[in-house]
C-alpha positions in Angstrom: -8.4 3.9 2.9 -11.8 3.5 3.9 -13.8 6.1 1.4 -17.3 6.6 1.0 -18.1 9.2 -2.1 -20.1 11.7 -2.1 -20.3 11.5 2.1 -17.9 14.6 2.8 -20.3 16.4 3.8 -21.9 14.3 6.7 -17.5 14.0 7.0 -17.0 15.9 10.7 -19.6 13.3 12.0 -19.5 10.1 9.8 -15.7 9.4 10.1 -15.3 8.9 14.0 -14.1 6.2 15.8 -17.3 4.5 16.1 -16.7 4.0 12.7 -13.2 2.7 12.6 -14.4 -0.1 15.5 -17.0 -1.3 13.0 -14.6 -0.9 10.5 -11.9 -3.7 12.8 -14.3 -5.9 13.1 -15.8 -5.7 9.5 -12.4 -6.3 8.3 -11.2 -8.9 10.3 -14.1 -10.9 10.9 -16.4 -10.7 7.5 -13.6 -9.1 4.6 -10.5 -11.1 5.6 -12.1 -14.5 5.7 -13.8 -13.6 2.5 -11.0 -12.9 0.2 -9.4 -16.0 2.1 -11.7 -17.8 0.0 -12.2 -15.9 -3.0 -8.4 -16.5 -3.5 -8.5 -19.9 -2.8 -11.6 -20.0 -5.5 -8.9 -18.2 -8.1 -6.6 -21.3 -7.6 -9.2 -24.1 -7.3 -11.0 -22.8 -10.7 -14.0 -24.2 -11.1 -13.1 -27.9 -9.1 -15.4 -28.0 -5.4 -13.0 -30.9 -5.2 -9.5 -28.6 -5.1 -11.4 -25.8 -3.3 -11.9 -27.5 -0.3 -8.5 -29.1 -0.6 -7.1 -25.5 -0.6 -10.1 -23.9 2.3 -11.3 -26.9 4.3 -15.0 -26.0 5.8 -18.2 -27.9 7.2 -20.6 -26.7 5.9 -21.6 -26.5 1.8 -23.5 -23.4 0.6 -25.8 -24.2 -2.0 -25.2 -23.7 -5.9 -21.2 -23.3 -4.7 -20.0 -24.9 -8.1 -22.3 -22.1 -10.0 -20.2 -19.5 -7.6 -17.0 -21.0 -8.7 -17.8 -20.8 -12.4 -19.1 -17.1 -12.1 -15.7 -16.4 -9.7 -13.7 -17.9 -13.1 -15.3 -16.0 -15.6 -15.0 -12.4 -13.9 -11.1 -13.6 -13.6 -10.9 -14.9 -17.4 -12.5 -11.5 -17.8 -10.3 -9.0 -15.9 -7.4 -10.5 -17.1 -8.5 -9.8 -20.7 -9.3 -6.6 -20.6 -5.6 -6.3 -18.6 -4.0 -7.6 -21.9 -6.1 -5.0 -24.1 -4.7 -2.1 -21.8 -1.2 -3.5 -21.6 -1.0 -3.7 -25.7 -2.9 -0.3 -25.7 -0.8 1.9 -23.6 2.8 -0.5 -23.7 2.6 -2.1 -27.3 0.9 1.2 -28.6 -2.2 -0.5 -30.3 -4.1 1.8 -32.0 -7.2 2.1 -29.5 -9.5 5.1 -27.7 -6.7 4.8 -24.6 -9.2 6.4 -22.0 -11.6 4.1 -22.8 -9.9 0.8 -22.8 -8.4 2.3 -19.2 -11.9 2.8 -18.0 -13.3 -0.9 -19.2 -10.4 -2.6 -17.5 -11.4 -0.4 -14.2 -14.3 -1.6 -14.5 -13.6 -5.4 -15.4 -10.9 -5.0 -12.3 -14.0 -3.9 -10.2 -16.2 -6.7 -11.2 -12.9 -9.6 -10.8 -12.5 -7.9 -7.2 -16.4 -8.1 -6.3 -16.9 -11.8 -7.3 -16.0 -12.2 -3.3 -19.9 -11.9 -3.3 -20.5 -15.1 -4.8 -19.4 -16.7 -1.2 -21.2 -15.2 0.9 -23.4 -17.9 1.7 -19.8 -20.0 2.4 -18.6 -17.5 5.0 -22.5 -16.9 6.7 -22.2 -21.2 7.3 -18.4 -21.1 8.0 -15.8 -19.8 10.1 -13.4 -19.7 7.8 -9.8 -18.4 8.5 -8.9 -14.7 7.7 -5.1 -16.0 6.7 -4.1 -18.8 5.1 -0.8 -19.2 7.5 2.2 -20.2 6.6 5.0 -18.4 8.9 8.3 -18.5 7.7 10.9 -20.5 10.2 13.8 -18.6 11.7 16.7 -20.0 9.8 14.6 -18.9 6.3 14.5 -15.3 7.5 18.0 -15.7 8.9 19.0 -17.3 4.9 17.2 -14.2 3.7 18.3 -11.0 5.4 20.9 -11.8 8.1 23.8 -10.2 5.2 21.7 -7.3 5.5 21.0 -7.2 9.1 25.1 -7.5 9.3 25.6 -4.2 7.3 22.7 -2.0 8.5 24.3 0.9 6.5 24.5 -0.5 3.8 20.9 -2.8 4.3 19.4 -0.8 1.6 21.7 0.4 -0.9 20.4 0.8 -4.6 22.0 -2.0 -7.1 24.5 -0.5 -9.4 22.6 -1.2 -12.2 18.9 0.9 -11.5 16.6 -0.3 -13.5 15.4 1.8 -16.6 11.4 2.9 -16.1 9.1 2.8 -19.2 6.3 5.3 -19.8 2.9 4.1 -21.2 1.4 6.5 -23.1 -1.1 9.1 -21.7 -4.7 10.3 -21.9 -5.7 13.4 -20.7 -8.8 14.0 -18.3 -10.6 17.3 -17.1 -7.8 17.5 -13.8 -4.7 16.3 -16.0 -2.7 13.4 -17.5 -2.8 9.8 -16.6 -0.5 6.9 -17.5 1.8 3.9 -16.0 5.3 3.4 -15.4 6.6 0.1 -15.4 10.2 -1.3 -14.6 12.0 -4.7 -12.9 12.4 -4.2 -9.3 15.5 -3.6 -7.9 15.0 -6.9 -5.9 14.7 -9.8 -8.1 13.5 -12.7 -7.7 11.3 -11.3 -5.2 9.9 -8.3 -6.5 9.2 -9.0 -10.5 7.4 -6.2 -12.5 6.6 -3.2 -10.7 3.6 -0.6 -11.7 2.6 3.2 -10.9 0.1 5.0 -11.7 0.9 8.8 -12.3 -1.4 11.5 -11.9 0.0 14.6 -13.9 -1.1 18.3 -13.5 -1.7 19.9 -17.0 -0.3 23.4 -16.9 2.8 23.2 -14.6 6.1 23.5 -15.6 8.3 20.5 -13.6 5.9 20.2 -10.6 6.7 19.0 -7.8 6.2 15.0 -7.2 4.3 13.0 -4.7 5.3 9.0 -4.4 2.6 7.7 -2.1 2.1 4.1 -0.9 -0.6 2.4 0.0 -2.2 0.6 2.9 -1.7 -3.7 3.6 -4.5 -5.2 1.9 -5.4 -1.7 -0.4 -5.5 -2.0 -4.0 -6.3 1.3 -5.8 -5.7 0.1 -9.2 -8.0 -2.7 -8.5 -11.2 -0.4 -6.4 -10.4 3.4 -7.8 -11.7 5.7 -5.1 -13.0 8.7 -6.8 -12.9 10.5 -3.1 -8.7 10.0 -2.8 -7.8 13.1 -1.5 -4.3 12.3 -2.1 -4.9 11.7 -5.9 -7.2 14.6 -6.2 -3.8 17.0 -4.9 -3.2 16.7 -8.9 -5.7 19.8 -9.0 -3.2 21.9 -6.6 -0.2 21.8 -9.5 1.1 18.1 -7.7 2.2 15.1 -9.9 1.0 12.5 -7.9 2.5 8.6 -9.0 0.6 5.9 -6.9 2.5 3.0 -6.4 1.2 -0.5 -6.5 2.8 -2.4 -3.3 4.4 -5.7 -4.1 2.1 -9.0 -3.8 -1.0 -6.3 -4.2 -3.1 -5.3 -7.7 -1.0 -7.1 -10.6 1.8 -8.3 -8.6 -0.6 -10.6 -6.9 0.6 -14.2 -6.1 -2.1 -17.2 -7.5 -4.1 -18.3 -4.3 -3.5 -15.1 -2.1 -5.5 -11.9 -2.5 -3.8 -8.6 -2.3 -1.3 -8.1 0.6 -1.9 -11.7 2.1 1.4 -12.8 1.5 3.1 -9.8 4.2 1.1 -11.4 6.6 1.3 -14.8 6.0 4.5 -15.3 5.3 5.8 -13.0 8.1 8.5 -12.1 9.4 10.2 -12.8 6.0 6.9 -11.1 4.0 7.0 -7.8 6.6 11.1 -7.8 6.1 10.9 -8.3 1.9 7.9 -5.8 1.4 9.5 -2.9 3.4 12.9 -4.0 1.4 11.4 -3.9 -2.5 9.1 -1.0 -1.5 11.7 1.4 0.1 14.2 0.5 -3.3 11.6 0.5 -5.9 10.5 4.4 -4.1 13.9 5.1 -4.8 14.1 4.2 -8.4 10.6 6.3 -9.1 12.0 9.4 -6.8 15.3 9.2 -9.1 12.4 9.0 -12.3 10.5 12.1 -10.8 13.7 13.8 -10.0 14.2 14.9 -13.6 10.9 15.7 -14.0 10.5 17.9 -10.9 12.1 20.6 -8.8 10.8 18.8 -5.7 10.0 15.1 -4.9 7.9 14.3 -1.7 7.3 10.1 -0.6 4.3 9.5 1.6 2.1 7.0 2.5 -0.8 5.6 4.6 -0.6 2.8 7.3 2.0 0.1 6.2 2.8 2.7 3.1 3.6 5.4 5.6 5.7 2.9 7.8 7.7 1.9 4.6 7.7 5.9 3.9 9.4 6.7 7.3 11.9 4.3 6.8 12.7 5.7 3.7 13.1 8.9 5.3 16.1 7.8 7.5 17.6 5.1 4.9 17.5 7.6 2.0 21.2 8.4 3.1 22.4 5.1 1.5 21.0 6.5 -1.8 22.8 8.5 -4.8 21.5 12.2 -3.6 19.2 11.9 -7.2 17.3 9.0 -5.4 16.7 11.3 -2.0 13.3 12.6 -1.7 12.8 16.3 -0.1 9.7 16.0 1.9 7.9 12.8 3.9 3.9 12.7 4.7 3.5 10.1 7.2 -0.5 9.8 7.7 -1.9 6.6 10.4 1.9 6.1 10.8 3.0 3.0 12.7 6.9 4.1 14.0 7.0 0.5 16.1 6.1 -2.1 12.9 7.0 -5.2 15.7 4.5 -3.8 18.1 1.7 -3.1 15.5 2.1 -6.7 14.4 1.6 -8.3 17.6 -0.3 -5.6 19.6 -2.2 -4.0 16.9 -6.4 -4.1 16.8 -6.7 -5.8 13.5 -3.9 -8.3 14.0 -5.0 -9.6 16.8 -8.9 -9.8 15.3 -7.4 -12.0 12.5 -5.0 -14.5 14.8 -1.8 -12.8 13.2 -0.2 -13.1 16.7 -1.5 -16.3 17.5 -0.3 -17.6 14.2 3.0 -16.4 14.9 3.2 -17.3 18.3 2.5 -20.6 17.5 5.2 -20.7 15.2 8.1 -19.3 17.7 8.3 -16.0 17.2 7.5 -13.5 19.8 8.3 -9.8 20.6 12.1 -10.2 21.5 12.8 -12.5 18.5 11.3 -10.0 16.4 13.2 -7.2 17.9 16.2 -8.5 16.4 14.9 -7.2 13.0 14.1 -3.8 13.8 17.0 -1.6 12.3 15.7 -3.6 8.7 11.5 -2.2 9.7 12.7 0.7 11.9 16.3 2.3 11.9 16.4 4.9 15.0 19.0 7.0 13.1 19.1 10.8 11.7 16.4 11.3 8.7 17.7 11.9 5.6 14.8 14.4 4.8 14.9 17.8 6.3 12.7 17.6 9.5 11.1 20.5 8.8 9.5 19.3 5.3 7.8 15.7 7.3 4.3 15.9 8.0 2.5 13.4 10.1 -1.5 12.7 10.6 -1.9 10.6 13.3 -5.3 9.3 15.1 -6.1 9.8 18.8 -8.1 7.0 18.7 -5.7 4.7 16.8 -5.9 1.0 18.1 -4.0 -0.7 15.1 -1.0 2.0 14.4 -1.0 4.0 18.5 0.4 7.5 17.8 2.2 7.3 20.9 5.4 5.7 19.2 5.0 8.4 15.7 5.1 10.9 18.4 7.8 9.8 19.9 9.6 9.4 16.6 8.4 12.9 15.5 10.4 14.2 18.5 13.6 12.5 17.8 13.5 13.8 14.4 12.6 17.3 15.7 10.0 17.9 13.8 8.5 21.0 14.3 4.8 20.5 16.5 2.9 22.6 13.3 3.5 19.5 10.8 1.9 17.7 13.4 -1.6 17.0 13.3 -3.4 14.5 15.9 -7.2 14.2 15.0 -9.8 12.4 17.1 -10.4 9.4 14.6 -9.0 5.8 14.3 -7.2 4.3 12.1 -9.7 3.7 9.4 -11.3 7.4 8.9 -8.2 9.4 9.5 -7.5 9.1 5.5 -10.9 9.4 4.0 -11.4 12.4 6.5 -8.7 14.2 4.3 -11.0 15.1 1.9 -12.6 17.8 4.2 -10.1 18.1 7.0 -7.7 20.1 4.2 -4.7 21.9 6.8 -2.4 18.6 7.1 -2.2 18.2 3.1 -2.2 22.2 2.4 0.8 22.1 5.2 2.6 19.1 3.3 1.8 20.5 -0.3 3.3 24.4 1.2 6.6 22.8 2.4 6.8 21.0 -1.2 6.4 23.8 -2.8 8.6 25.7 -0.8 11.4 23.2 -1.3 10.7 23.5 -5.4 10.8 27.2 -5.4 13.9 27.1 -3.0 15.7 24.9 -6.0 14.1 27.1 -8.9 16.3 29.9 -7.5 
């Protein structure tokens, strides 16, 4: 989400699509190429030598081995302060836990900002925004063609779930914070998986909202204290962030957060929306016995993993089903996004994959394991969807199209003139698509008190 605190106000005129174009290019042509480096810096350590080896370029900045050095001491620091708060609020040291939460922030901050120290190396480079390497047909084939086989059964939960453990909890002035942590239900792939849950203080079982995040988006790692979806605590919601796999902690040495999806596509697109849709199922079935009501959501490639949950939800124990769905910059065409969309295109992601043998129709093939055209498990009239007029990486045009299949009803729709960017952040001010979602929640929980 692109957020800027303490802007809401200048909101109605400040989140527009002039914005979200700036916002394309910023992305793809300064912030890609950036943390292109800064992970290949992560890997190299402190040797120039192994750092070009890793990111070949012409053109040495000055004092780059003092920019290495300063790159492997934030790291050596974040992941300190990482062990602190994992022996804090999972080995129950005996420690102030808000505080030791708030130092790693702010170490995970710092690690995430030492992109800053190349600066000079991308103003006297084009460096690339990916580090490519596209995964060949008969790996993908290896991978997923069982699934692809037995599209009903594509995404069935292992018998054995996976048990979730509860850090402990502080308390702030809007609620109760802590993690859950648990093996994902697709090993080897998906290791360790972490949430964040954001807990009202007063209610009685509230009702639950799972929300994903957005390729690339790592909220444990830049806290936004503008998340309107976070802030929906204060409206009696238990809100459990997810943290996407090969993002925040689960990121892989030598990629930054979310690279690996793209660079490895189709098999990283296929495996995200796979561990993703099954590990949301193990935290709806967590949330299930906690709440009368259990919404998933999500924003750009969260909400596209979200939709699919809402149709492949039917292979789950009812437990694991969630009530509600809030689809917000929803892309209902993942193949077209990835070829066709604004930002891929900025970054080479089609080129790249073009030039690897993959097109369109070869990617079509995959749909029903991205995009199932069936009957939504969720009740149509409990899925809310946000889309942008002015859109150019996730169209509405398709999300409308799949809004009508489902039959959802045209008042849980709401098409705003903003891109793809601003559509999130605008949340904050723009209020009547989350009241609507939080309603129909709320509904549904009162429905199942009775």
């Amino acid at each position: 989400m692109l957020s800027l605190p303490g802007m809401n106000r200048l909101g109605p005129a400040l989140y527009r699509p002039w914005l979200d174009r700036r916002a394309d290019r910023l992305l793809g042509d300064f912030y890609f190429p950036l943390s292109c480096a800064w992970a290949a810096a992560l890997e190299a350590g402190t040797s120039v030598d192994r750092f070009r080896q890793l990111l070949p370029f012409r053109r040495r900045p000055p004092f780059l081995e003092r920019s290495l050095c300063r790159i492997a001491m934030l790291a050596h620091g974040y992941h300190q302060s990482e062990r602190e708060w994992e022996g804090a609020f999972f080995g129950e040291i005996d420690v102030d836990l808000q505080a030791t939460a708030r130092r790693r922030d702010r170490a995970a901050m710092a690690f995430m900002a030492g992109r800053a120290h190349l600066v000079s190396l991308r103003a006297l480079n084009r460096l690339p925004a990916v580090r490519w390497d596209i995964s060949g047909h008969a790996e993908v084939e290896a991978a997923h063609q069982g699934r692809l086989a037995s599209p009903a059964r594509a995404f069935c939960l292992p018998e054995q779930v996976p048990e979730v453990h509860q850090s402990l909890s502080f308390r702030t002035a809007r609620g109760t914070e802590f993690w859950l942590r648990f093996s994902s239900p697709v090993q080897p792939v998906g290791g360790v998986v972490w949430a964040h849950v954001f807990e009202p203080l007063s209610a009685e079982r509230p009702p639950t909202l799972i929300f994903l995040h957005g390729i690339g988006v790592e909220p444990e790692f830049t806290p936004d204290p503008g998340n309107a979806i976070v802030h929906l605590v204060e409206r009696g919601v238990r809100v459990i962030t997810l943290e996407g796999l090969w993002h925040g902690r689960r990121r892989p040495l030598g990629s930054f957060g979310g690279e690996r999806v793209l660079a490895r596509a189709p098999l990283g697109f296929l495996d995200y929306f796979h561990t993703a849709a099954l590990e949301t199922a193990v935290l709806v079935s967590w949330a299930r016995a906690r709440s009368r009501a259990v919404g998933v959501g999500g924003y750009s490639l969260g909400s596209m993993v979200a939709g699919l949950i809402a149709e492949v939800a039917t292979q789950w124990p009812v437990e694991a089903r969630p009530d509600a769905a809030l689809l917000i910059a929803h892309g209902a065409d993942p193949p077209r996004v990835a070829l066709e969309g604004s930002l891929m295109r900025r970054i080479g992601f089609d080129a790249a994959l073009i030039r690897s043998g993959w097109d369109l129709a070869r990617f079509e093939r995959w749909r029903p394991l991205v995009a199932p055209t069936g009957t939504p498990a969720v009740d149509p009239g409990r899925i809310v969807a946000v889309l942008g007029e002015a859109d150019e990486l996730t169209p509405p045009g398709p999300a409308l199209d799949q809004m009508r299949r489902w039959r959802v009803p045209d008042a849980n729709l709401f098409l705003c003139r903003r891109g793809h960017y601003t559509i999130a952040p605008a949340l904050a001010f723009d209020s009547a698509p989350l009241g609507r979602f939080v309603d129909l929640l709320s509904q549904r929980a009162e429905t199942d008190a009775r």
